[in-house]
NUGU-637537 format. One line per 4 residues: number of its first residue (from 1); their letters; for each residue x, y, z of C-alpha. Coordinates in steps of 0.05 Angstrom, whole numbers. Each point is the difference from the previous one (the first is absolute). Example, Ala and Ser with C-alpha at 12.3 -4.5 7.8 and 13.67 -1.06 7.14 Angstrom:
2
1) as) 246:-90:156 ~ 27:69:-13
//
This chain:
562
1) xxxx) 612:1202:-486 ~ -13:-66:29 ~ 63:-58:27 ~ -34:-59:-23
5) xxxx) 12:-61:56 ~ -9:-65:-29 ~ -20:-66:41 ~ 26:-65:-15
9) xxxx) -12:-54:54 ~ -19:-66:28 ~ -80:-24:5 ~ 19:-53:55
13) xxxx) 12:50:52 ~ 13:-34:77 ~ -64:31:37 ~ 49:16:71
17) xxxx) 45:41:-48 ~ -60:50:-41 ~ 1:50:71 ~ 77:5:-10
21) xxxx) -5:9:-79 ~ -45:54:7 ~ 37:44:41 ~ 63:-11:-42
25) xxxx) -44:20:-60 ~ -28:58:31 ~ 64:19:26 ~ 27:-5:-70
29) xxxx) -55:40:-38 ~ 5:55:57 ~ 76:8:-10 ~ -15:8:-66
33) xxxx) -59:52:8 ~ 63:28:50 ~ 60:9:-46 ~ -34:17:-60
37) xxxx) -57:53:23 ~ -18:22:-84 ~ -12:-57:-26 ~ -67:-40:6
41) xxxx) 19:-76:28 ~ -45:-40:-46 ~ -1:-77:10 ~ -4:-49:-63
45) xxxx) -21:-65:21 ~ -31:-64:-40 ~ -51:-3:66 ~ 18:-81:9
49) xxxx) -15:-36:68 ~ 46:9:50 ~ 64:52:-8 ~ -41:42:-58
53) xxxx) -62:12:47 ~ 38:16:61 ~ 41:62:-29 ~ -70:14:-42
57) xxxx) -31:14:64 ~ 59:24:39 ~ 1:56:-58 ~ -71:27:1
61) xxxx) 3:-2:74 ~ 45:53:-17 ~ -41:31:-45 ~ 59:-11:-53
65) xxxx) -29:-21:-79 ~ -6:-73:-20 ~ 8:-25:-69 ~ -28:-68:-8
69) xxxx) 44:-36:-59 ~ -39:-63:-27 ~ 47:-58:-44 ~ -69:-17:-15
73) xxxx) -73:14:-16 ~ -40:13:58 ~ -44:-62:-9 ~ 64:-44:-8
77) xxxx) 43:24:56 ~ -62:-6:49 ~ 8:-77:-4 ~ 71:6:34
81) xxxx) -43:34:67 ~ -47:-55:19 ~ -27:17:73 ~ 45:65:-9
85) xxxx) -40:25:-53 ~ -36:50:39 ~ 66:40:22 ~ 21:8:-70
89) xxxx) -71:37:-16 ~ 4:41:55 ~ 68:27:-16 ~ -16:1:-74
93) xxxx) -49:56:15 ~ 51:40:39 ~ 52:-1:-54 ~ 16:23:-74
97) xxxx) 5:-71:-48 ~ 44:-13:-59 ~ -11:-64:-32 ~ 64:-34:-31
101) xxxx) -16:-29:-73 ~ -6:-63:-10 ~ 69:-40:-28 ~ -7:-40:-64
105) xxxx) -15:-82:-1 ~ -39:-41:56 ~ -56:20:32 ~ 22:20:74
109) xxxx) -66:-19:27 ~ 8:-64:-14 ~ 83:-10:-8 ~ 43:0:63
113) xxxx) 62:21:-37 ~ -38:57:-32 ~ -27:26:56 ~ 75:2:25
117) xxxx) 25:46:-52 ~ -55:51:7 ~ 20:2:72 ~ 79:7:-26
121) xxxx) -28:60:-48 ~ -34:34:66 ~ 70:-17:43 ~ 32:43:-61
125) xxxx) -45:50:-9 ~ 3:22:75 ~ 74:-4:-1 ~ 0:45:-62
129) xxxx) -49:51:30 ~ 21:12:72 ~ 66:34:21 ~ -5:-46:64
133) xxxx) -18:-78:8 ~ -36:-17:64 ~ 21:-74:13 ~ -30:-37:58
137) xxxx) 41:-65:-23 ~ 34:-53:40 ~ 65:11:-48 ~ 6:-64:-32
141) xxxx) 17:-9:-65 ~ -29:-30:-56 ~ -75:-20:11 ~ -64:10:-55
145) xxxx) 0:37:-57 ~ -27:72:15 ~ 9:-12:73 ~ 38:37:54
149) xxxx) 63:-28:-12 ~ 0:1:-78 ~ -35:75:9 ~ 62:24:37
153) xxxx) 57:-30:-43 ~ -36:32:-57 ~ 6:65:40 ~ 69:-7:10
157) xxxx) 27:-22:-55 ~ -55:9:-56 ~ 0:-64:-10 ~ -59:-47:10
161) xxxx) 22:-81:-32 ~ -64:-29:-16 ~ -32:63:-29 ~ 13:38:-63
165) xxxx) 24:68:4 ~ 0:6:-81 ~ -20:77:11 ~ 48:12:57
169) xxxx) 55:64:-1 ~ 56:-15:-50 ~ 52:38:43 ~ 13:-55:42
173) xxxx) 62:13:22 ~ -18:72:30 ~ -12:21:82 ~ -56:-35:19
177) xxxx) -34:62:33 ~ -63:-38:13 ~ 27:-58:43 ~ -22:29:74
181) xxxx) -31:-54:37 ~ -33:5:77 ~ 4:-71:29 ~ -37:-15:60
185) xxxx) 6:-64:21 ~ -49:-49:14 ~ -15:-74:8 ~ -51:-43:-45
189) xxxx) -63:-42:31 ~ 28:-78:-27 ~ 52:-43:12 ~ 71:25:0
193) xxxx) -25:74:5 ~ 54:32:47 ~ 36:61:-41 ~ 67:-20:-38
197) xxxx) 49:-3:58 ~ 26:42:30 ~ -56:47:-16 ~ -51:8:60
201) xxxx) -76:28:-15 ~ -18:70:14 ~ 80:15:-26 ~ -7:59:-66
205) xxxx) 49:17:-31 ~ 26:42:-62 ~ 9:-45:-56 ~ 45:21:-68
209) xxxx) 21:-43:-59 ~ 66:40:9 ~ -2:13:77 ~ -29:-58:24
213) xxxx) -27:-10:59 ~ 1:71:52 ~ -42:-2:68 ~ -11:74:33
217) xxxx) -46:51:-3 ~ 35:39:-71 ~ -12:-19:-66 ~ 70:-10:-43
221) xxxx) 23:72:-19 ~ -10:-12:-69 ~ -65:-15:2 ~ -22:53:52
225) xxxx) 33:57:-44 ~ -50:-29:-63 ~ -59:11:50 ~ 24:73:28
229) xxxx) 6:16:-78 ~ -70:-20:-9 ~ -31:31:59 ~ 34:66:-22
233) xxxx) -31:-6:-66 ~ -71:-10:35 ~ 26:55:46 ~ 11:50:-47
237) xxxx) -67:-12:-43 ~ -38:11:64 ~ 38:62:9 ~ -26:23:-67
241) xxxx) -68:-39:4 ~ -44:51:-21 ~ 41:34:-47 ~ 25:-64:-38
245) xxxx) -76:-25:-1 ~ -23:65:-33 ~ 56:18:-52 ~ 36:-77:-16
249) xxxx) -25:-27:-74 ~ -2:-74:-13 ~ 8:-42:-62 ~ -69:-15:-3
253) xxxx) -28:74:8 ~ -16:1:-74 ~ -19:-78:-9 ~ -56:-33:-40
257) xxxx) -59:-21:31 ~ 26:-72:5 ~ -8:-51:57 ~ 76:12:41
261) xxxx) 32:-56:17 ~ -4:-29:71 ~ 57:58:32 ~ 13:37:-55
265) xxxx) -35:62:35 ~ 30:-5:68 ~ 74:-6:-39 ~ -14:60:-44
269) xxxx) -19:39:68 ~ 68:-29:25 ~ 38:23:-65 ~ -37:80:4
273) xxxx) 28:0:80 ~ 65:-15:-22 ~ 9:41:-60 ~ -22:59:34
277) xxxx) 47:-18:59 ~ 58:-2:-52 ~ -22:67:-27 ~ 4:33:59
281) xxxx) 61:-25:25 ~ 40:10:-66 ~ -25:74:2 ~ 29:6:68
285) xxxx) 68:-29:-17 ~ 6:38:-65 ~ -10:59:34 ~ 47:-13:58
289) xxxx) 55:-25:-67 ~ -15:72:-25 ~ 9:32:60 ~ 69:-37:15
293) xxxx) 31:25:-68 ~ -26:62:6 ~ 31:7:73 ~ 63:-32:-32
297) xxxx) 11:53:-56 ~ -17:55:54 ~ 51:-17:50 ~ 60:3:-63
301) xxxx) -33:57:-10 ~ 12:26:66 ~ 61:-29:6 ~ 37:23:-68
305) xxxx) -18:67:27 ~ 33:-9:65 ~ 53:-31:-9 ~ 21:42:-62
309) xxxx) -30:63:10 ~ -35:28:58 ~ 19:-30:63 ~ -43:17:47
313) xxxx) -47:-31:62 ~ -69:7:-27 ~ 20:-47:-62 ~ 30:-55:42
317) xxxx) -64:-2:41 ~ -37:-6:-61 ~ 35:-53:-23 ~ -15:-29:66
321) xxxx) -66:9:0 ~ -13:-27:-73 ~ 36:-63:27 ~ -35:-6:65
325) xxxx) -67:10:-53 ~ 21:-61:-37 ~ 18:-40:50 ~ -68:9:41
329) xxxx) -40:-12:-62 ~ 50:-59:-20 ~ -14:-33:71 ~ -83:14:0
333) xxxx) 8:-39:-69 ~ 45:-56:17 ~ -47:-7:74 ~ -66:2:-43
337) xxxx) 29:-50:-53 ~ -22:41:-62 ~ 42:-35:-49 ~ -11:-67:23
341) xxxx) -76:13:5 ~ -7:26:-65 ~ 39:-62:-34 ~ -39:-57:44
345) xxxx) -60:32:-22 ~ 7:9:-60 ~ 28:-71:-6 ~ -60:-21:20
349) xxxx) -51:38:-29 ~ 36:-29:-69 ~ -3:-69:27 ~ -75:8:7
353) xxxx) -11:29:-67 ~ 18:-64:-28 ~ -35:-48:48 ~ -59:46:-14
357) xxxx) 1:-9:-75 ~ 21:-72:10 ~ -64:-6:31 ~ -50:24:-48
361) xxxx) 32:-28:-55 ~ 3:-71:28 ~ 74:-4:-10 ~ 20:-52:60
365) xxxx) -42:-58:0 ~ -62:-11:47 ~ 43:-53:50 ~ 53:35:-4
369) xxxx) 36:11:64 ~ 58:48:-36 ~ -26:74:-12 ~ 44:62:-11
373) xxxx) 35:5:59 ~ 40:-65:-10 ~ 44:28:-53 ~ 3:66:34
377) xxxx) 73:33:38 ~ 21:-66:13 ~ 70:19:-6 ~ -8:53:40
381) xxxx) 10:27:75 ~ -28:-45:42 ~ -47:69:33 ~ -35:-6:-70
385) xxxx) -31:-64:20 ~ -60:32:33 ~ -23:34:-74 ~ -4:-80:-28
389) xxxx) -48:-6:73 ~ -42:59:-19 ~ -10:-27:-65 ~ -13:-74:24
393) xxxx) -63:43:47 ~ -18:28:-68 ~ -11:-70:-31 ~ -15:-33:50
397) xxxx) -85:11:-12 ~ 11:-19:-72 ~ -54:-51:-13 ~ 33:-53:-31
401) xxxx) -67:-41:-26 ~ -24:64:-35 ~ 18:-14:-82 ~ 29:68:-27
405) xxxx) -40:45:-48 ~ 36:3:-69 ~ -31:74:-7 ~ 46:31:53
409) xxxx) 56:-23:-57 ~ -13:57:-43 ~ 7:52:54 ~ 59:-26:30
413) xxxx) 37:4:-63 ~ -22:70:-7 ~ 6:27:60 ~ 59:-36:23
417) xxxx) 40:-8:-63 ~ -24:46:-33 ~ 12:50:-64 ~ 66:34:-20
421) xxxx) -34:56:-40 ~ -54:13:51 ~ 40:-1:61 ~ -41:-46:29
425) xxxx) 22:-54:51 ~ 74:-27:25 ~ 17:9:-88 ~ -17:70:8
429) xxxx) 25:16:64 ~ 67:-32:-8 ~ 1:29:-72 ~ -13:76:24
433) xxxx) 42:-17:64 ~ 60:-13:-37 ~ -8:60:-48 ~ -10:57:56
437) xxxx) 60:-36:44 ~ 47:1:-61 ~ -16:74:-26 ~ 12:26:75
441) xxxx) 55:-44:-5 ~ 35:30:-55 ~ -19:75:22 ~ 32:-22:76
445) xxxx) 58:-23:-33 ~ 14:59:-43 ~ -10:46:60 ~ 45:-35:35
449) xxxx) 56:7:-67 ~ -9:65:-2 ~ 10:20:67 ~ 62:-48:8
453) xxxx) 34:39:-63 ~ -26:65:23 ~ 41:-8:60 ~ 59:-15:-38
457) xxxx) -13:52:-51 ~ 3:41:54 ~ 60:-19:24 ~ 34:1:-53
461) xxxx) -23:73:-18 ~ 20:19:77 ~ 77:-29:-25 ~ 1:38:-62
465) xxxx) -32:73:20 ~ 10:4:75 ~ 44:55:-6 ~ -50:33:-38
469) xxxx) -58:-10:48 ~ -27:53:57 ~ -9:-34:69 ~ -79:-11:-11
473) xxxx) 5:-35:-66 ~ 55:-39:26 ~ -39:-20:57 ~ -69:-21:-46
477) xxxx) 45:-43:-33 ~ 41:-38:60 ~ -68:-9:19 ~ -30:-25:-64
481) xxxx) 58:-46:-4 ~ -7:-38:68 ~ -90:-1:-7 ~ 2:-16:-87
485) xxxx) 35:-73:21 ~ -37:-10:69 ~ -67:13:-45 ~ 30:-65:-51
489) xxxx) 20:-47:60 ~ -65:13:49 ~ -37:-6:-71 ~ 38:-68:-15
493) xxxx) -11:-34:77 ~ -81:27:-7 ~ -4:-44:-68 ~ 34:-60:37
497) xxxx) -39:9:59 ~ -63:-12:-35 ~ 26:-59:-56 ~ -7:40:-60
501) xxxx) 41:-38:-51 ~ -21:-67:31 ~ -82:13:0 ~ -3:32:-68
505) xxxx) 31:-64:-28 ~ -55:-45:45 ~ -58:43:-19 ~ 27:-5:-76
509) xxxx) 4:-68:17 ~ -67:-12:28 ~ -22:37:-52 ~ 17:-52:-56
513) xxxx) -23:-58:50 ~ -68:35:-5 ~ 0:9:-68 ~ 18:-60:-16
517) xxxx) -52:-24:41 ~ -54:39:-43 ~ 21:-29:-60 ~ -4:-73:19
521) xxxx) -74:21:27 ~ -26:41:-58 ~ -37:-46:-43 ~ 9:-55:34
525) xxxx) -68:-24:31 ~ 23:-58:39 ~ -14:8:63 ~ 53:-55:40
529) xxxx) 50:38:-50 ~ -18:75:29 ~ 1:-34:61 ~ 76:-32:-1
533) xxxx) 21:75:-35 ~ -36:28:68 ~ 40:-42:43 ~ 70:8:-29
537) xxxx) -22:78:-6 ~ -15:-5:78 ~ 70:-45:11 ~ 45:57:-38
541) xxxx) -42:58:38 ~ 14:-37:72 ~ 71:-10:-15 ~ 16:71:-29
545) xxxx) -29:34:67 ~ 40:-38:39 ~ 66:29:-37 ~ -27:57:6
549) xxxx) -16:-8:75 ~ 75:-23:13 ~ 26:51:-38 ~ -29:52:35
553) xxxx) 11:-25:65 ~ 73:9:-9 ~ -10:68:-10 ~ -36:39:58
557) xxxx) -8:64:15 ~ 70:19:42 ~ 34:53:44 ~ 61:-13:-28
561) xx) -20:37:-64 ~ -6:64:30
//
């Protein structure tokens, strides 16, 4: 997993200050190769004069990847070098390049204004992309359209005046988790260049839209607990490498041979990593949710028995030892985060599944800056936020000049949407889902009926014949009577624990979205309209795992149930 560093910064760099900027820069990029030792530092950078170059270079001197983001064709943006020109080539064939599409009305080649608002698009697409902003800015406000000023208000407010943001997130009013900003201050080469008082060059700070403005060595906590969550994730795949490489099954295993879109590959390698992460995780918690209730109906076991019946050393030990059993296996879960893993990941191996099919089907438009992730656990805990980052990384090579192939329409529908009768696709799956939940449902619940009146049956057979009874049968019975309604409760807290009632309804629901969905597409060749029923299919789908996500969360694996 990569933490993508983005560089915003002045051109008109003072020449006495470069030496200083540097080592703040490399200082900066080697904390971060520091703190955050499984995830690839990669640098995004739009390679101008000046600030661009200088962390450019300072990267690869690390040997750390550069992504060169262009606002404009390489022919175009080459006019804005002049005597420079030469650097930019150099570093171009050092990095990976992305090429921003071009904006709709006058020719930036030859328009001032123009040109302005492709350099506004690039300030927002590296703001949109990175889970850090390098600034080397002299912090004051205002300024040019896609400069350093107007690029950091947009990343701390998502706001940018000048520029639209037609395609930006609706939920404007959620945590802005992708608001971190690195400041290092500098002065500009013209007249009235000194920093915004009282800011002095070579001062960096930690810059927030809710924070503000933090100097010292630690990122906000916030902020560093989104990075630690996706360094684990990159921890644990490595873990695994070799395994997960081997066995994990993409989307795209069984595509057409199509030309993929621009990062559809590298997203569906993304989505196999984490859906085998989530499998393996859920199989661990399920077990250890077994084991607990299985300890728990033990130890009344144990303890009817003593208590009633045979009171003797040996059982009290045992009941000892089956708690001592459950509580060591309760801790190794709770230490190695089972639960949590296996929702994250699964979290985001559904968020993926949708960006992927967004993809191929050419759901979000081309310029875009808004992909899945936007709309995705926005509402939720704030330690979420680095799922939304993974899938930014996962979008972030989508090639945004590349028109998208109607023929990947056709699949999508059927392999994504899908076919009720042939259990194909999210129709299928929800559709079977919500049958086999409900039918183990229903045979749970009578279990549990029948062993909560078969303890009163036998108690009220014990009231009525206990005169009549020898010691042995008496004893079956007292017994019967305390396990039969232990058997109904532990049933009742295993069906809670794991949300039966509540995900039969949301896979019957998502069930009816999806067929719904198929109708609306079947016979119904218009391609912009299979696209719109993709998009609110992929809306619905986002928004139902994150219920589902919260409602599980609330509901982990405890100690307290045994």
């Amino acid at each position: 997993m990569r933490l993508s560093v983005a560089v915003t910064g002045h051109r008109d760099l003072v020449a006495e200050e470069i030496p200083r900027l540097r080592e703040r820069v490399r200082g900066f990029l080697e904390l971060l190769i520091g703190e955050y030792p499984n995830l690839q530092i990669e640098v995004l950078s739009g390679l101008a004069e000046g600030a661009d170059q200088l962390v450019a270079e300072e990267a690869l001197a690390l040997s750390l990847p550069v992504t060169a983001v262009l606002p404009l064709a390489l022919d175009d943006y080459r006019r804005d070098f002049g005597d420079e020109g030469a650097a930019l080539e150099a570093l171009l064939s050092r990095c990976e390049v992305i090429t921003l599409p071009r904006l709709g009305g006058d020719d930036p080649s030859t328009d001032a204004e123009a040109r302005d608002r492709h350099y506004a698009q690039l300030g927002v697409f590296l703001s949109n992309h990175c889970q850090v902003l390098l600034a080397l800015w002299d912090g004051k406000p205002g300024g040019q359209l896609g400069g350093t000023a107007s690029v950091m208000e947009y990343h701390l407010t998502a706001v940018m005046p000048g520029f639209d943001l037609g395609d930006a997130s609706p939920n404007l009013l959620a945590n802005n988790e992708n608001d971190l900003a690195y400041h290092i201050v500098c002065s500009r080469n013209r007249p009235g260049g000194a920093p915004e008082p009282p800011l002095v060059p070579g001062e960096h700070y930690w810059v927030t839209g809710y924070f503000g403005r933090q100097s010292g060595r630690h990122m906000p906590f916030d902020y560093d607990l989104m990075l630690d969550r996706l360094g684990e994730f990159s921890r644990d795949l490595q873990r695994r490498q070799e395994t997960v490489e081997t066995t994990a099954r993409g989307l795209l295993d069984a595509a057409p041979d199509l030309p993929l879109p621009s990062g559809a590959r590298f997203a569906d390698r993304l989505y196999a990593m984490a859906d085998w992460m989530a499998v393996h995780y859920q199989r661990k918690f399920s077990r250890g949710l077994l084991l607990s209730y299985a300890l728990a109906v033990a130890m009344g076991v144990v303890f009817i028995i003593y208590s009633e019946f045979i009171e003797q050393w040996p059982l009290a030990v045992l009941f000892m030892g089956l708690f001592v059993v459950g509580f060591v296996f309760h801790a190794v879960g709770e230490r190695r985060e089972w639960h949590r893993k296996y929702l994250d990941y699964r979290a985001l191996a559904e968020g993926l599944r949708v960006q992927v099919y967004w993809n191929l089907a050419g759901v979000v438009k081309s310029r875009s800056a808004a992909f899945a992730y936007d709309n995705f656990l926005q509402k939720q805990d704030v330690d979420l936020a680095w799922i939304r980052h993974v899938m930014r990384s996962a979008s972030l090579r989508r090639d945004r000049n590349q028109a998208p192939d109607p023929r990947w329409v056709p699949w999508v529908i059927d392999q994504w949407v899908g076919d009720r009768d042939a259990g194909a696709g999210q129709l299928g799956d929800y559709a079977a889902k919500s049958r086999v939940r409900a039918a183990t449902y229903r045979r749970t619940e009578r279990f549990g009926q029948l062993a909560l009146w078969g303890g009163i049956a036998m108690a009220g057979f014990l009231a009525l014949f206990a005169t009549r009874l020898n010691d042995t049968q008496a004893v079956v019975l007292l017994i019967l009577m305390g396990i039969l309604p232990l058997l109904a409760g532990i049933r009742d807290a295993y069906s809670h624990k794991k949300a039966d009632k509540e995900l039969i309804k949301q896979y019957r629901f998502m069930a009816d979205i999806f067929g719904n969905a198929r109708r609306l597409l079947d016979g119904n060749p218009d391609i912009e309209l299979q696209r719109r029923v993709l998009k609110a299919v992929g809306d619905a789908a986002l928004e139902e795992h994150a219920e589902w996500l919260l409602m599980h969360r609330e509901r982990p694996l405890e100690h307290g149930g045994i």
